[in-house]
C-alpha positions in Angstrom: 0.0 0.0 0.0 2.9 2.8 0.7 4.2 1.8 -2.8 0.7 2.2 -4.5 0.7 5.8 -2.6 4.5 7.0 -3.1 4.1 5.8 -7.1 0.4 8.0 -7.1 2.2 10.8 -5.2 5.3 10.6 -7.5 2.8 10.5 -10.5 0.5 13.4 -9.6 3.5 15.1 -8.9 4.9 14.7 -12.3 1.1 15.3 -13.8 1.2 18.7 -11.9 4.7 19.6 -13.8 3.4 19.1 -17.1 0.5 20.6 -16.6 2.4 23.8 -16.0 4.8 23.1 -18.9 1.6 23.0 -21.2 1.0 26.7 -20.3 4.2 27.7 -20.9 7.8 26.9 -20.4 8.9 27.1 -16.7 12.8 27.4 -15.7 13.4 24.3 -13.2 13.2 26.7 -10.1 9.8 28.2 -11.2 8.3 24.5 -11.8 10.0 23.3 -8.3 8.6 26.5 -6.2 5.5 26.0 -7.7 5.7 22.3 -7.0 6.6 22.7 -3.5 3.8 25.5 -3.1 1.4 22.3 -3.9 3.5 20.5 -0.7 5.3 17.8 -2.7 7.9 16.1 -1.0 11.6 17.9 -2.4 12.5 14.2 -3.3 9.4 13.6 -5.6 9.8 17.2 -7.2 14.0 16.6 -8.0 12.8 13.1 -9.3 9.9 14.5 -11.4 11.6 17.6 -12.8 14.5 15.1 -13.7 12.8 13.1 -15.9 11.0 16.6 -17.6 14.4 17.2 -18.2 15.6 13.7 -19.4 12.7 13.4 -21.8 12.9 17.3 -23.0 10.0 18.7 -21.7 11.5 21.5 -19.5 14.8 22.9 -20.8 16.5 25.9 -19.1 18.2 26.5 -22.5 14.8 26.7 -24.0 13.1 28.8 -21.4 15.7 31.6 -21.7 15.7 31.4 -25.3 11.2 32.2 -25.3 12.0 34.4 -22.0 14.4 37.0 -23.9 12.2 37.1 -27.0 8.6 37.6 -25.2 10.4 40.4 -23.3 12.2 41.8 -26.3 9.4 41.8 -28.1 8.0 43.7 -25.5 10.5 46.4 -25.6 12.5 45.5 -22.2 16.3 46.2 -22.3 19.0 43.8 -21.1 19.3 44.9 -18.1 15.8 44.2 -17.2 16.0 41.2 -18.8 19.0 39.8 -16.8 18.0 40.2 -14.0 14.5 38.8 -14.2 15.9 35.6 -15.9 18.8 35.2 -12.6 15.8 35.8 -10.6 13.8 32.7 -12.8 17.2 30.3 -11.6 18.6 31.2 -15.1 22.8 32.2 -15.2 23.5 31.8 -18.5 22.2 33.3 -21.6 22.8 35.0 -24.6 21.8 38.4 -25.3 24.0 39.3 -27.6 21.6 38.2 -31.1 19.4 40.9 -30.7 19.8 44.7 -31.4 19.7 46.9 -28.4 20.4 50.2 -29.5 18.3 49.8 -32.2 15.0 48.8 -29.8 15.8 51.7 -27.3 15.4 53.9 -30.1 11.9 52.4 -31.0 11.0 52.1 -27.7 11.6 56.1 -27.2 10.0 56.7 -30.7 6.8 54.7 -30.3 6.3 56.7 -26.6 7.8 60.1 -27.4 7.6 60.6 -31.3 10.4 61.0 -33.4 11.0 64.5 -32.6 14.1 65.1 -30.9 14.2 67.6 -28.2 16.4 70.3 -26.8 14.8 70.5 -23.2 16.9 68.9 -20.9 13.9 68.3 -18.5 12.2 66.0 -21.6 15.4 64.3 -22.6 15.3 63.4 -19.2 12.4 61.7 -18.6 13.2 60.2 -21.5 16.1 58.5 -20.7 14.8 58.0 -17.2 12.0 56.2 -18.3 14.1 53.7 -21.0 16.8 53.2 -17.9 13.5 51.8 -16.4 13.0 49.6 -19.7 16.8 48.3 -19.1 19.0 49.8 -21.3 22.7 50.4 -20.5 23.6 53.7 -20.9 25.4 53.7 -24.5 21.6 52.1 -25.7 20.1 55.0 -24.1 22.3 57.6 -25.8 22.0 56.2 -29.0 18.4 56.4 -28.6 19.1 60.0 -28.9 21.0 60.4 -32.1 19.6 60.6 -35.6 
């Protein structure tokens, strides 16, 4: 009888996994906090996040990849970005295949115009408000030029 309820708790366990993964991809610490928030044992969650893994249904890789496009795509800067992906469990990624300066300077253009400005007070907000996007400093400068 344990065995019957440890294989159903390891199953239902696993069951809950996917079921997230089906909504969208999860980093392995996302899918294990909101394992644990379900109060699965830490053994049945490394065990069924393993085999995700194993059969390549959760992928960290994979996660980061869809992670740094949705929030491209969404005009956040790589700042931003970095940081919300350490906070997701995720230390390495690439950032460098997309064009930075080039989405600061639509990000400023689709919220400010394309007019240019001589008032400092303007410029910035500007630039306050695309630090707040999470672009470096060069990115938010280049924003700025023709």
């Amino acid at each position: 009888m344990m065995m019957e309820t440890q294989r159903s708790s390891s199953s239902a366990c696993y069951d809950a996994a996917m079921r997230a993964l089906l909504r969208r991809e999860h980093s392995q610490l996302e899918l294990r906090q909101k394992l644990q928030q379900k109060d699965f044992d830490n053994t049945l969650i490394a065990d069924a996040i393993d085999l995700l893994i194993e059969q390549d249904y959760q992928s960290d890789v994979r996660f980061a990849e869809d992670f740094i496009s949705m929030r491209f795509n969404q005009g956040k800067g790589p700042i931003k970005i970095s940081a919300e992906l350490k906070v997701r469990g995720i230390e390495h990624f690439d950032l460098s295949v997309f064009d930075w300066f080039a989405l600061a300077q639509n990000v400023r253009v689709k919220k400010y115009g394309e007019k240019l400005l001589s008032d400092y007070k303007e410029i910035a907000k500007q630039k306050r408000f695309l630090q707040s996007r999470g672009f470096d400093f060069d990115q938010i400068n280049q924003a700025f030029k023709n």
